[in-house]
DSSP file (Angstrom, degrees, kcal/mol; ACC not computed):
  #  RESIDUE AA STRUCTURE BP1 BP2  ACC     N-H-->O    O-->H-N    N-H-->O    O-->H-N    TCO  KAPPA ALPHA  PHI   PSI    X-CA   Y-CA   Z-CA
    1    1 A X    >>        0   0    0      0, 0.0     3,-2.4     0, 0.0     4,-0.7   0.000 360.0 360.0 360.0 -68.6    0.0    0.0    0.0
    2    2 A X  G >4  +     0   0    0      1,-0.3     3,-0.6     2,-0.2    55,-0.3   0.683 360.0  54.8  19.2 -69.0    2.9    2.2    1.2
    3    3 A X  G >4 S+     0   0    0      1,-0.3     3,-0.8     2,-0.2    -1,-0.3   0.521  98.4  69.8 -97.3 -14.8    4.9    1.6   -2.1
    4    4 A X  G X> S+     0   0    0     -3,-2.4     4,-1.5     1,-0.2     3,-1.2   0.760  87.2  65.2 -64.7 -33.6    1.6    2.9   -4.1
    5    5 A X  H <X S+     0   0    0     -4,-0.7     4,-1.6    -3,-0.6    -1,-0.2   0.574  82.8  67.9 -75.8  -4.5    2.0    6.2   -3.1
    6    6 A X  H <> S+     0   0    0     -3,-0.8     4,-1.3     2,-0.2    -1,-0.2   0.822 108.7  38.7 -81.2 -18.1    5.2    7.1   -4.7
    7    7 A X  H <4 S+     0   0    0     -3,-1.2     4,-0.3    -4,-0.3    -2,-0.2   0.854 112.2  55.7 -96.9 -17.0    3.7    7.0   -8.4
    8    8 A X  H >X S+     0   0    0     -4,-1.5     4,-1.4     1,-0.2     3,-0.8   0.829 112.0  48.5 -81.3  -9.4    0.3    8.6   -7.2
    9    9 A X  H 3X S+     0   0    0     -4,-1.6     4,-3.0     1,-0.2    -1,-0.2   0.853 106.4  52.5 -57.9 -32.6    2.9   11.4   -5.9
   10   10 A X  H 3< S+     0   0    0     -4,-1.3    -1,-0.2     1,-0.2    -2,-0.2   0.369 111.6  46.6 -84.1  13.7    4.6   11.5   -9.2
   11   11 A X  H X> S+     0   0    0     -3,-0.8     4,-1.9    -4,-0.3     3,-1.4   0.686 108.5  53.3 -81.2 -57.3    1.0   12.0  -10.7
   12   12 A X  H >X>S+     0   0    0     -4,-1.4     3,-4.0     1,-0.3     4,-4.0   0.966 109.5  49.4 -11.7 -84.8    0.6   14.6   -8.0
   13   13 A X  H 3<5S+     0   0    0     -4,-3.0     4,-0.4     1,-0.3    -1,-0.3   0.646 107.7  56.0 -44.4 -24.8    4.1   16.1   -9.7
   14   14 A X  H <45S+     0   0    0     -3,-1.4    -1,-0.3    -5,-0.1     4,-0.3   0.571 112.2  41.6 -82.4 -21.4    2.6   15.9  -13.2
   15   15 A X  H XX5S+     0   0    0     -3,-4.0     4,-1.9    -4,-1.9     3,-1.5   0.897 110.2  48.4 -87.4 -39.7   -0.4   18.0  -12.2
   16   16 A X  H 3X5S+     0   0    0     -4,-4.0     4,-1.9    -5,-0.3    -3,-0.1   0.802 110.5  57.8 -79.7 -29.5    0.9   20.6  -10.3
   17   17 A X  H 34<S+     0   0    0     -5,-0.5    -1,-0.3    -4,-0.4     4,-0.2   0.761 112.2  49.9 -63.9 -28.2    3.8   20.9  -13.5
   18   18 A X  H <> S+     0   0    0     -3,-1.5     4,-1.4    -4,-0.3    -2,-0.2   0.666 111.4  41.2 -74.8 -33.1    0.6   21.5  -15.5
   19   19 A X  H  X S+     0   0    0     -4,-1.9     4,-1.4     2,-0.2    -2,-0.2   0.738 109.1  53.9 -87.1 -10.4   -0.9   23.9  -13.6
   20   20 A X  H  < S+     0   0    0     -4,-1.9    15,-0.2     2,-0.2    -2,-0.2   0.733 108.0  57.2 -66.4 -35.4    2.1   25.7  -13.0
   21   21 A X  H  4 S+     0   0    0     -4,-0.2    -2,-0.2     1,-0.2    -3,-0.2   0.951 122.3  24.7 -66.3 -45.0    2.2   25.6  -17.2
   22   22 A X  H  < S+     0   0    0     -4,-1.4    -2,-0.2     2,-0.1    -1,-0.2   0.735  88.1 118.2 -81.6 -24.9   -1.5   27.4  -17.4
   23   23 A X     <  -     0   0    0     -4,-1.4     2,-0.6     1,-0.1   121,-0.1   0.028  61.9-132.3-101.0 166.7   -1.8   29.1  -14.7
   24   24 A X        +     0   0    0    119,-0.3     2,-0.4     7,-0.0    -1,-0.1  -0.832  33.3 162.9-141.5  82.5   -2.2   33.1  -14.9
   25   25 A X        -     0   0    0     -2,-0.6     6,-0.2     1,-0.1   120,-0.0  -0.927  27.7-155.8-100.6 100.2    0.0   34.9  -12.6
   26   26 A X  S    S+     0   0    0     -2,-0.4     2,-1.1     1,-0.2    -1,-0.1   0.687  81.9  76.9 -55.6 -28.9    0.4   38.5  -13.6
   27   27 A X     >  -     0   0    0      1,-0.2     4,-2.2    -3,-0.0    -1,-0.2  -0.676  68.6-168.4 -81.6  93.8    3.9   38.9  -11.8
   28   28 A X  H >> S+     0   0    0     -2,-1.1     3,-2.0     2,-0.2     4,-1.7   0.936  87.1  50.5 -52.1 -67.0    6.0   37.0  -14.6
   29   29 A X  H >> S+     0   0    0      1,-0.2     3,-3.5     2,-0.2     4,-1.3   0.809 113.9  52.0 -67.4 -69.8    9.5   36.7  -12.3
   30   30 A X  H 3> S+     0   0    0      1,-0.2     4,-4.1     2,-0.2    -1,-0.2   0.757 111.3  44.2  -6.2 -50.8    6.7   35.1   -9.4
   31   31 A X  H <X S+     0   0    0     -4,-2.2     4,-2.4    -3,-2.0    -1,-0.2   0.892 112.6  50.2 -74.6 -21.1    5.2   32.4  -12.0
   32   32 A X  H <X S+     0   0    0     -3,-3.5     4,-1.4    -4,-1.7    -1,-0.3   0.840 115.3  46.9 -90.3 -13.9    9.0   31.3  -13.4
   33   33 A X  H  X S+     0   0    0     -4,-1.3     4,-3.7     2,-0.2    -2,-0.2   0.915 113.1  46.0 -80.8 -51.1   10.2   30.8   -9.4
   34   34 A X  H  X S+     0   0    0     -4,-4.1     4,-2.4     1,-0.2     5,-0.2   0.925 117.8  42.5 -60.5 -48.2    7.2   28.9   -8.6
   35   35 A X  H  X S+     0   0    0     -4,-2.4     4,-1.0    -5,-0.2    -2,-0.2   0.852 116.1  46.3 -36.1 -55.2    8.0   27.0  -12.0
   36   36 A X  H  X S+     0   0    0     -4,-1.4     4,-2.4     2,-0.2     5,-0.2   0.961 113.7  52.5 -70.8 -69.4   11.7   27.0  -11.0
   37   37 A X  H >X S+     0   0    0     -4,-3.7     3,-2.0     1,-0.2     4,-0.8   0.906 114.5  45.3 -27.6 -78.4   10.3   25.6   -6.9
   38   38 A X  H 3X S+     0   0    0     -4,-2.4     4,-1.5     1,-0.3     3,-0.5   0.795 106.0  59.3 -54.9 -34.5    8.3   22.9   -8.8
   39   39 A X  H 3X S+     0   0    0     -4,-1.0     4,-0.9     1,-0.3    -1,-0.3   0.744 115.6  34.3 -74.9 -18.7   11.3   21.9  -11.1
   40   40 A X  H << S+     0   0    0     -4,-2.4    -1,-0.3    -3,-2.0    -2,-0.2   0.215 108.4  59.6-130.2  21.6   13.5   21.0   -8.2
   41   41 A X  H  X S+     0   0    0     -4,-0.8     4,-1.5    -3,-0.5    -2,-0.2   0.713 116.0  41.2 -83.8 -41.6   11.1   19.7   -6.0
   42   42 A X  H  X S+     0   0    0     -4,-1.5     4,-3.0     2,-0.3     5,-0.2   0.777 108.8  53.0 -74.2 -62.0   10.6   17.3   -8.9
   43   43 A X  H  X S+     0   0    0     -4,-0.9     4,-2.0     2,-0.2    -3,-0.2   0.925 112.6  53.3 -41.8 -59.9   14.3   16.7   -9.9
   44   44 A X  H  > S+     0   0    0     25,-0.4     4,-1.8     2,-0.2    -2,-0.3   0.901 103.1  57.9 -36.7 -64.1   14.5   15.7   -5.8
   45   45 A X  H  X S+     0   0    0     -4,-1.5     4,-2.7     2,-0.3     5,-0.3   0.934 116.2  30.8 -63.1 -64.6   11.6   13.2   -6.1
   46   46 A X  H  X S+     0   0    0     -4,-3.0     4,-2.6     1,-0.2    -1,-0.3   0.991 106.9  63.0 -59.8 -38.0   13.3   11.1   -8.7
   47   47 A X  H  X S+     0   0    0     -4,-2.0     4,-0.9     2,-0.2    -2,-0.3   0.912 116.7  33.1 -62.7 -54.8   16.3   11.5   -7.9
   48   48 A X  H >< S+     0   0    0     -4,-1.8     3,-0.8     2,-0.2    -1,-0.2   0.920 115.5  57.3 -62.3 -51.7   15.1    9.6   -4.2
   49   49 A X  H 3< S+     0   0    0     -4,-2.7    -2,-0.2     1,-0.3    -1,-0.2   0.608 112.9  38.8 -79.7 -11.2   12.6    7.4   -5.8
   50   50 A X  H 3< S+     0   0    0     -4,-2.6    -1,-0.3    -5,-0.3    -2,-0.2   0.612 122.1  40.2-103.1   2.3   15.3    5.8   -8.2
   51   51 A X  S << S+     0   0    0     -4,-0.9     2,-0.3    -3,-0.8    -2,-0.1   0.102 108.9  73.9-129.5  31.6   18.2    5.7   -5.8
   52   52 A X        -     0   0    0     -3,-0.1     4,-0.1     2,-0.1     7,-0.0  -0.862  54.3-167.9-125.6 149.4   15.8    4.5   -2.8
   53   53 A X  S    S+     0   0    0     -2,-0.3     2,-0.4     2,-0.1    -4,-0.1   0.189  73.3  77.6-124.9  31.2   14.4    1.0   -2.6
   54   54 A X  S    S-     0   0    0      2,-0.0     2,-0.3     1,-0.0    -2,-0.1  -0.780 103.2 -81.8-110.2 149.3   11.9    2.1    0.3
   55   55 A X    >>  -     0   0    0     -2,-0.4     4,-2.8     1,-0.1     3,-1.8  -0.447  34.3-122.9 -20.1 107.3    8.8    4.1   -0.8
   56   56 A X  H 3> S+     0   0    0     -2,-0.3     4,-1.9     1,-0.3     5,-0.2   0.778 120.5  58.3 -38.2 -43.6    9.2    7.8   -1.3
   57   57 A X  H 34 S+     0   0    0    -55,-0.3    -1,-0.3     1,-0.2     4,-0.1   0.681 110.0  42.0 -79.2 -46.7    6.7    8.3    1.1
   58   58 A X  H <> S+     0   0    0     -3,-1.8     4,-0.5     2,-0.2    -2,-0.2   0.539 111.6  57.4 -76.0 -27.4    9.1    6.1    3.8
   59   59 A X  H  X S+     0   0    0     -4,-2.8     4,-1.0     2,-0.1    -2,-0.2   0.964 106.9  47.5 -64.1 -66.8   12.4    7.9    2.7
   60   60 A X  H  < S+     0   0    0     -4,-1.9    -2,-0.2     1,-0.3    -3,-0.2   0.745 111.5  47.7 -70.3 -15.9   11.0   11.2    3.5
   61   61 A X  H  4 S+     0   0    0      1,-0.2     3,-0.4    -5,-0.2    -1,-0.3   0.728 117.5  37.4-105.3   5.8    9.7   10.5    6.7
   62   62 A X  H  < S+     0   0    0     -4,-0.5    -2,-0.2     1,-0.3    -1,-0.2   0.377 115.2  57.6-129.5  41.9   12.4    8.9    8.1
   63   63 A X    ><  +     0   0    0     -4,-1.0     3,-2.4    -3,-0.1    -1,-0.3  -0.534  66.2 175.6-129.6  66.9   14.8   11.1    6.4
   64   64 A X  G >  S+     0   0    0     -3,-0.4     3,-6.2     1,-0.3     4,-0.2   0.773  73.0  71.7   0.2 -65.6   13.8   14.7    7.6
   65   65 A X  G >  S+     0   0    0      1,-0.3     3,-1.0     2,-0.2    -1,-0.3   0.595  76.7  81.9 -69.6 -11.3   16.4   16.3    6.0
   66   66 A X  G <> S+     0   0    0     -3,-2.4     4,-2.4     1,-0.2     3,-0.3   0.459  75.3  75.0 -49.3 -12.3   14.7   15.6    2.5
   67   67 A X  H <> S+     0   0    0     -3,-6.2     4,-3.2     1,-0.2     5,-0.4   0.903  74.2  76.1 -40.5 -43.1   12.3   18.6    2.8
   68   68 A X  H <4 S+     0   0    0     -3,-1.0    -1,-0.2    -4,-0.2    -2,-0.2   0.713 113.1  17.1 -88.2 -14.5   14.9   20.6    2.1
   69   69 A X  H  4 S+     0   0    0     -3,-0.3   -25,-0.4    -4,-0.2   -24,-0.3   0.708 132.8  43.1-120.9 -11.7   14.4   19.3   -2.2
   70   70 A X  H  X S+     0   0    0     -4,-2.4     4,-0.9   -26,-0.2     3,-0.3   0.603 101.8  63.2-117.7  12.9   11.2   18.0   -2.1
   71   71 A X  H  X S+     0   0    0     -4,-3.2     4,-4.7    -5,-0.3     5,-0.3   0.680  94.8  68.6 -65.9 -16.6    9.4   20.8    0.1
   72   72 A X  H  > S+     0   0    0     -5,-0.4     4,-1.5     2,-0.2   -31,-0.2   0.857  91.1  55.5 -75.8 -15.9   10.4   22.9   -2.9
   73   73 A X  H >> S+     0   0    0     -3,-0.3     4,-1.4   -32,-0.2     3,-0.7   0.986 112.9  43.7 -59.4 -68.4    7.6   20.7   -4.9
   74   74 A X  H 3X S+     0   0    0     -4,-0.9     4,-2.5     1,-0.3     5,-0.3   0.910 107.8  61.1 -74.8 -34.1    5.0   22.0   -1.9
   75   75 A X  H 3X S+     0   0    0     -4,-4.7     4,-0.7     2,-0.2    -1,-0.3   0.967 101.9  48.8 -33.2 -47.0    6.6   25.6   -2.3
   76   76 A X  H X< S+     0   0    0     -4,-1.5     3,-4.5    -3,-0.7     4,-0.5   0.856 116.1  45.9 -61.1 -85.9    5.4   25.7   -5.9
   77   77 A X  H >X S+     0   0    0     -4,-1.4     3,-1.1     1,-0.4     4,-0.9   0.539 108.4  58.3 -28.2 -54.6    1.9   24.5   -4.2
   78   78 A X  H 3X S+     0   0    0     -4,-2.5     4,-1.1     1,-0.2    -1,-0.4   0.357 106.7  49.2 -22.9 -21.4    2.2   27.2   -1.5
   79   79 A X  H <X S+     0   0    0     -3,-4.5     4,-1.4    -4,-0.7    -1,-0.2   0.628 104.6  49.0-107.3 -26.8    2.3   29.5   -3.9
   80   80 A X  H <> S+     0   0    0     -3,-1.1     4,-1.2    -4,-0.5    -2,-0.2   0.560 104.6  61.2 -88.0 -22.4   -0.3   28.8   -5.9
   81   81 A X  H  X S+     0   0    0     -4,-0.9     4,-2.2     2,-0.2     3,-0.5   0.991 113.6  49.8 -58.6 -72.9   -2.5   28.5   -2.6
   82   82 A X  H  X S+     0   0    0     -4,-1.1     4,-1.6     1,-0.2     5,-0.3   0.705 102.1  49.5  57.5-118.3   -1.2   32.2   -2.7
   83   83 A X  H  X S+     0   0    0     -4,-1.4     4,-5.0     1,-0.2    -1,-0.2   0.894 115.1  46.5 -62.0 -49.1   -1.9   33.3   -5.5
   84   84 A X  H  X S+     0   0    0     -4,-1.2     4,-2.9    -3,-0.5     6,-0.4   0.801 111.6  48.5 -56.4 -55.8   -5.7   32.0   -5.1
   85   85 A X  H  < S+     0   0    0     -4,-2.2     3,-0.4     8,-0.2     4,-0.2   0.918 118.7  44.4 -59.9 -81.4   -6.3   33.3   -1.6
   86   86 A X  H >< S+     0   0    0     -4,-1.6     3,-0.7     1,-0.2    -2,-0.2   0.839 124.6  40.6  16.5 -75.1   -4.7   37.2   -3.2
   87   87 A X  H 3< S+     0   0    0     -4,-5.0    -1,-0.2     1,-0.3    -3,-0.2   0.931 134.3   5.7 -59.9 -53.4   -6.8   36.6   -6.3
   88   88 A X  T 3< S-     0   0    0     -4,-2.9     2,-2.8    -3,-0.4    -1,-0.3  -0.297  87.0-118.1-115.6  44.7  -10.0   35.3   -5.4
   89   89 A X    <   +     0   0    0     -3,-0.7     5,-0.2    -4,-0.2    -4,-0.1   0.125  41.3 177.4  55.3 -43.2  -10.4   35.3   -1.7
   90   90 A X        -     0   0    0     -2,-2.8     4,-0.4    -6,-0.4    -1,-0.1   0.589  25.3-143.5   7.0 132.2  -10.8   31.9   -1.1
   91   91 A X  S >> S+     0   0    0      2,-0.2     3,-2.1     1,-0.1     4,-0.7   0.957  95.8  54.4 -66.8 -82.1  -11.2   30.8    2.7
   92   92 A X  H 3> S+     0   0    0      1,-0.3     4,-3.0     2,-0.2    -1,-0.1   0.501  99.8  58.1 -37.8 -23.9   -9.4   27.7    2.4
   93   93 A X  H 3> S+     0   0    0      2,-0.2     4,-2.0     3,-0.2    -1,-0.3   0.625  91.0  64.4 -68.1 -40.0   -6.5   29.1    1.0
   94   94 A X  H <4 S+     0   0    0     -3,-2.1     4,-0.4    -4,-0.4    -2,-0.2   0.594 107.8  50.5 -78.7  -2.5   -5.8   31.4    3.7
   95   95 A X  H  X S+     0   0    0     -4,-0.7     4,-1.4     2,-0.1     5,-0.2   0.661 115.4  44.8 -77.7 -72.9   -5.3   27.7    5.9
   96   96 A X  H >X S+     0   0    0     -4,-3.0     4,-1.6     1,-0.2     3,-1.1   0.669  93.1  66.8 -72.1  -4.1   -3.4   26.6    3.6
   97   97 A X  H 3X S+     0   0    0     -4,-2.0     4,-1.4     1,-0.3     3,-0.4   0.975 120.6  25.0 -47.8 -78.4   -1.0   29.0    2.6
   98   98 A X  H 3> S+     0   0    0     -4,-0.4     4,-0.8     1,-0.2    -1,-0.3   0.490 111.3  73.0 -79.9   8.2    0.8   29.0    6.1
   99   99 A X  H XX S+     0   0    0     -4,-1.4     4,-3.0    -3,-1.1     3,-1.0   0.965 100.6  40.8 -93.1 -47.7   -0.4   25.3    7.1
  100  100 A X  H 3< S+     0   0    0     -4,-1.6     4,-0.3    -3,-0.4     5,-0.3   0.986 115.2  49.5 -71.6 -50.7    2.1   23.4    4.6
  101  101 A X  H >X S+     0   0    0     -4,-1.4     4,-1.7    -5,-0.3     3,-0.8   0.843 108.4  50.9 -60.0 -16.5    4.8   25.4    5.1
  102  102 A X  H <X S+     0   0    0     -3,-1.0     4,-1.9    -4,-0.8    -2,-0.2   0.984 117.5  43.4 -69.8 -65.9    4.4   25.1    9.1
  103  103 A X  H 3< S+     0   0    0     -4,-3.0    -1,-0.2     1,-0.2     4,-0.2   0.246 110.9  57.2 -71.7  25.7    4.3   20.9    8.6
  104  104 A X  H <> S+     0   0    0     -3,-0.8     4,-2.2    -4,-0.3     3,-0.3   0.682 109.4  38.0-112.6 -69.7    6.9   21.2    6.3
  105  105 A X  H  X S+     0   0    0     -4,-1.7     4,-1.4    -5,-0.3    -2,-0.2   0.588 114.4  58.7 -74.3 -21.0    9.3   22.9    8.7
  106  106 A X  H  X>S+     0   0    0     -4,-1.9     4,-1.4     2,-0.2     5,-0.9   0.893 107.4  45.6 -71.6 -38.0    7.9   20.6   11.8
  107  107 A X  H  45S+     0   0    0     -3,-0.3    -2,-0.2     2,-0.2   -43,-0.2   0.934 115.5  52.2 -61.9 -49.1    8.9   17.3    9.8
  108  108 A X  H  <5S+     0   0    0     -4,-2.2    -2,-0.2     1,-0.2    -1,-0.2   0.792 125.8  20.8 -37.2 -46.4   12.2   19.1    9.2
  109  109 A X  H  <5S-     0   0    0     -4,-1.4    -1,-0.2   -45,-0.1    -2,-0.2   0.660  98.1-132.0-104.8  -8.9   12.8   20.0   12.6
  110  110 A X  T  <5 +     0   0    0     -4,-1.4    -3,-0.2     2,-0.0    -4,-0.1   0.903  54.5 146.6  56.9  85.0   10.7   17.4   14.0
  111  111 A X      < +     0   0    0     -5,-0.9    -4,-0.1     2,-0.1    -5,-0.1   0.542  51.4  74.3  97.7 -86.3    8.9   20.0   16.5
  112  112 A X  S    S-     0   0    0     -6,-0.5     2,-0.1     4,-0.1    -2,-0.0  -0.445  81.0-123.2 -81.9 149.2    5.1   18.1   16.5
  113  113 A X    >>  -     0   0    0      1,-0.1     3,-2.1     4,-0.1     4,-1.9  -0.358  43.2 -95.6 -79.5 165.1    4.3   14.8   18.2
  114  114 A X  H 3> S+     0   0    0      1,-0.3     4,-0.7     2,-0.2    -1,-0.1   0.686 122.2  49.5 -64.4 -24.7    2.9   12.1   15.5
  115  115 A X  H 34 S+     0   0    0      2,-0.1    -1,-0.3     3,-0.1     4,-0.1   0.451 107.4  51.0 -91.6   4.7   -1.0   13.0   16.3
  116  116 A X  H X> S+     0   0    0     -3,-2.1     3,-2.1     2,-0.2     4,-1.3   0.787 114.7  44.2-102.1 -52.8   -0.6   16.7   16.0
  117  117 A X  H >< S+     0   0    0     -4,-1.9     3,-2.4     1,-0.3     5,-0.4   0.685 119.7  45.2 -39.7-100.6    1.3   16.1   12.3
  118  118 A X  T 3X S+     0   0    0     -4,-0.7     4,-1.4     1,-0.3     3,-0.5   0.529 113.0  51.0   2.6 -48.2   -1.6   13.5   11.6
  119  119 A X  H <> S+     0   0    0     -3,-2.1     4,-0.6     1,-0.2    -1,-0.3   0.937 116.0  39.1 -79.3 -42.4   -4.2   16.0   12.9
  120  120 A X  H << S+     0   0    0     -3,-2.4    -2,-0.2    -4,-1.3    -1,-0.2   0.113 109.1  58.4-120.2  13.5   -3.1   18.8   10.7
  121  121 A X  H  > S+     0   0    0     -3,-0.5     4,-2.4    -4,-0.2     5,-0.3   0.373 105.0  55.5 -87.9 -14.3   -2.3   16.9    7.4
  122  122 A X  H  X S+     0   0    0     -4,-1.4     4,-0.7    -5,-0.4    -2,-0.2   0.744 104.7  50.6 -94.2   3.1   -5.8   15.8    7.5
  123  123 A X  H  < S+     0   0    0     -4,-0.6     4,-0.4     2,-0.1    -1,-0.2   0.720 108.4  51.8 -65.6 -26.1   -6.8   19.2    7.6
  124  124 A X  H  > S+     0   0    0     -3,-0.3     4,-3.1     3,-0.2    -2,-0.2   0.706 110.0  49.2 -59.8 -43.2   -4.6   19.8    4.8
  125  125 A X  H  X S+     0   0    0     -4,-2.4     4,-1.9     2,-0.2     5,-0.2   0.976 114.7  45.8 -73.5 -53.5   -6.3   16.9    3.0
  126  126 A X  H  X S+     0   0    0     -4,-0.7     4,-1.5    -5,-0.3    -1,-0.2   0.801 112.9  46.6 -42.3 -42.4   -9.6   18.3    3.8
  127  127 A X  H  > S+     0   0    0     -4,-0.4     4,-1.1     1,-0.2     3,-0.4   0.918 112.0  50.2-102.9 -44.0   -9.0   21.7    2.9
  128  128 A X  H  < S+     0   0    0     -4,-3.1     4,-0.3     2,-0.2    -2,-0.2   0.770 109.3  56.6 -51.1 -17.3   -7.1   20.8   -0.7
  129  129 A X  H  < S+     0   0    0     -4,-1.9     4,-0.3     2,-0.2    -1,-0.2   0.891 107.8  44.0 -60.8 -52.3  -10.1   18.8   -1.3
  130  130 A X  H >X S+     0   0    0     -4,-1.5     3,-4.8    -3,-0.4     4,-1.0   0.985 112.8  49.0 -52.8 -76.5  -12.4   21.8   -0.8
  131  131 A X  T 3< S+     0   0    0     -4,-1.1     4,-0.5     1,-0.3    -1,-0.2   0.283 114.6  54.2 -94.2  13.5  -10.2   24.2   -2.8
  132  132 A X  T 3> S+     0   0    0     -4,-0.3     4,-0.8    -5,-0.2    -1,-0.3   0.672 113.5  38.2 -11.9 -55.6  -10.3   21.2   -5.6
  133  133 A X  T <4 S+     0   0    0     -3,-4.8    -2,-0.2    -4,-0.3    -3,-0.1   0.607 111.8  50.4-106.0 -12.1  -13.2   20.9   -5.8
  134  134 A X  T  X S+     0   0    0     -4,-1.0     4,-1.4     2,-0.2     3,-0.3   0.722 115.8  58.3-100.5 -32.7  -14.5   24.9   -5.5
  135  135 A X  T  4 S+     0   0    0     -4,-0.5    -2,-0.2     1,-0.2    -3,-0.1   0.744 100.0  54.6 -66.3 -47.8  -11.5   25.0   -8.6
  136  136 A X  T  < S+     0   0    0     -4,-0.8    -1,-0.2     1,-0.1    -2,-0.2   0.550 116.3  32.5 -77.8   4.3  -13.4   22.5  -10.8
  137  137 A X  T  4 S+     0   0    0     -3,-0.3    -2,-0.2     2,-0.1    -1,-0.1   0.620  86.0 126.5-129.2 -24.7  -16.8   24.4  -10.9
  138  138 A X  S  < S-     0   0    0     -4,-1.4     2,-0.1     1,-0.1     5,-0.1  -0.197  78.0-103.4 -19.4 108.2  -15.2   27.6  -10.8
  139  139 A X    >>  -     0   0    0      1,-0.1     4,-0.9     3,-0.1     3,-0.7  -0.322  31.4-128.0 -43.9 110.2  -16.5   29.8  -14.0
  140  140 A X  H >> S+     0   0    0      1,-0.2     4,-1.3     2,-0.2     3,-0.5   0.703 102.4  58.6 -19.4 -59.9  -13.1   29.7  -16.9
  141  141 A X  H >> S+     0   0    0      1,-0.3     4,-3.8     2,-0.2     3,-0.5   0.924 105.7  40.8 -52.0 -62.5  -13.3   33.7  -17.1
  142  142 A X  H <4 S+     0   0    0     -3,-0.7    -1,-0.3     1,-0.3    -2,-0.2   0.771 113.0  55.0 -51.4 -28.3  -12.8   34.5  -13.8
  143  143 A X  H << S+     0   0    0     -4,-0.9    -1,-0.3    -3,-0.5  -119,-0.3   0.686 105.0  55.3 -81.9 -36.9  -10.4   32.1  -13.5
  144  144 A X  H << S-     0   0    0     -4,-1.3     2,-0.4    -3,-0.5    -1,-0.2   0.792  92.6-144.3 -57.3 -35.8   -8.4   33.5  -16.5
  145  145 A X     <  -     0   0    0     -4,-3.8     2,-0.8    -5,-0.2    -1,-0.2  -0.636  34.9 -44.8  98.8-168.5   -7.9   36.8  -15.5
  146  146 A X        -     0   0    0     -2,-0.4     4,-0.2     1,-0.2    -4,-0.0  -0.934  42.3-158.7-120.5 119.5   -7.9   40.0  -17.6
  147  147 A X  S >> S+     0   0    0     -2,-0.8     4,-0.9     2,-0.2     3,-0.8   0.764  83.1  70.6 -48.0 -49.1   -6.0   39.7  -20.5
  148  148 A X  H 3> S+     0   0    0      1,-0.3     4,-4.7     2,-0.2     5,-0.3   0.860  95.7  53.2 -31.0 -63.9   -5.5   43.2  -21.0
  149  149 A X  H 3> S+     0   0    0      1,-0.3     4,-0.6     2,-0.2    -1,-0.3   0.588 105.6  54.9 -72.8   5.1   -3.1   43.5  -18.0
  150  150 A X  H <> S+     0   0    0     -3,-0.8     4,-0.6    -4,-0.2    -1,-0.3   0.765 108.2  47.8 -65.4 -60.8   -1.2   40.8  -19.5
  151  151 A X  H  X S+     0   0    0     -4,-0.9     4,-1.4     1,-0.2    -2,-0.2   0.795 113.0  52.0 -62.7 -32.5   -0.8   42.8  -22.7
  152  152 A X  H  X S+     0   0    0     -4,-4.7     4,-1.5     2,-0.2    -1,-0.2   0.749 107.2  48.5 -54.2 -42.7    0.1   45.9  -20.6
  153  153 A X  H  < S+     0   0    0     -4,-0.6     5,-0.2    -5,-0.3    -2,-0.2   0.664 114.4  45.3 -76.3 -23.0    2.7   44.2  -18.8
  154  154 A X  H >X S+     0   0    0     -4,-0.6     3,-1.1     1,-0.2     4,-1.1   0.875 111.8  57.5 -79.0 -75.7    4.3   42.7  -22.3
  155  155 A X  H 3X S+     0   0    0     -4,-1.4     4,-1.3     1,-0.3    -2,-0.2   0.392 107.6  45.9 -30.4 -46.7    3.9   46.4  -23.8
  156  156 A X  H 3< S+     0   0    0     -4,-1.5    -1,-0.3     2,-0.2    -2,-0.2  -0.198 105.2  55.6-115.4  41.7    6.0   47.9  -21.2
  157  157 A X  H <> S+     0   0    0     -3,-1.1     4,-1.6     2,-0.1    -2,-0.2   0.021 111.7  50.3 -89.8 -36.1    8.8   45.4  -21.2
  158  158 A X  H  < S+     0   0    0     -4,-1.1    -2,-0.2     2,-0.2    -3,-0.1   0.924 111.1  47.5 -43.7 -58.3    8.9   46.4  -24.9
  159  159 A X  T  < S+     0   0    0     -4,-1.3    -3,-0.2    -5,-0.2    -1,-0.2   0.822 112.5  43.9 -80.2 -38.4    9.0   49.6  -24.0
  160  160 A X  T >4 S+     0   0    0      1,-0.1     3,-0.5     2,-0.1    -2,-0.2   0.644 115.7  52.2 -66.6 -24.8   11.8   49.5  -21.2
  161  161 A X  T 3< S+     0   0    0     -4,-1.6    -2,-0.2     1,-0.2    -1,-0.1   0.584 110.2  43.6-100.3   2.8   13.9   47.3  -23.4
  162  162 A X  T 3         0   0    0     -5,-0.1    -1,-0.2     1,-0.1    -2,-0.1   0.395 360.0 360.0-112.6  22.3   13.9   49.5  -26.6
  163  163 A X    <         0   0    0     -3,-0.5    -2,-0.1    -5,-0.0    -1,-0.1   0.552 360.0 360.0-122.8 360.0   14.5   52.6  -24.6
């Protein structure tokens, strides 16, 4: 059961690389860091799942000190949590923005007893579920964003690099 969860994380790692590809973040350097976060959170996670014969899932928790390349995977995610609370308000978002990094940095330093970690990743699970699920019926427009300021933003990159 264990050993199942390293390819549904590397599915995990294939969505979040996809939304990272679509997603419509005004602040271009932001969207290429989060990009850059995701690329070596990613790099980490193989890089452990081919030179591990345990479960990714068993590597990282009883090797702490592997946050430090595949927390950058949940940075990218953090960030898009973010961007979402910022953009649209979202409730849930304002949990999770500080929650992953908090259990992130607990495993790292190992800080929480094993039922407060447990208590407050299934709040995590609970509240990504929600903002899943409030992200899959969510109307396309809003969700795109204003084009305009996109076209503004090119236009006066244009304009600072031909002057």
């Amino acid at each position: 059961m264990i050993k199942a969860l390293t390819p549904i994380y590397g599915c995990f790692c294939l969505a979040l690389g996809l939304s990272l590809a679509t997603i419509h973040i005004y602040m271009a350097i932001l969207h290429r860091l989060l990009q850059l976060f995701w690329i070596i959170g990613t790099i980490t996670t193989i890089i452990l799942a081919i030179n591990s014969s345990q479960s990714l899932l068993l590597v990282v928790y009883t090797n702490p000190i592997t946050i430090l390349g595949v927390g950058f995977t949940f940075a990218a995610l953090t960030g898009i949590y973010f961007k979402e609370a910022f953009c649209f308000n979202r409730l849930e978002t304002k949990f999770l923005t500080p929650l992953v990094p908090f259990l992130l940095l607990s495993h790292l330093v190992g800080f929480l007893s094993l039922e407060v970690k447990e208590f407050l990743l299934g709040i995590w699970a609970f509240l990504f579920i929600v903002f899943a699920m409030r992200k899959v019926f969510q109307a396309i427009p809003p969700d795109i964003g204003d084009k305009s300021v996109f076209e503004y933003l090119h236009k006066k990159q244009e304009e600072v690099a031909h002057s």
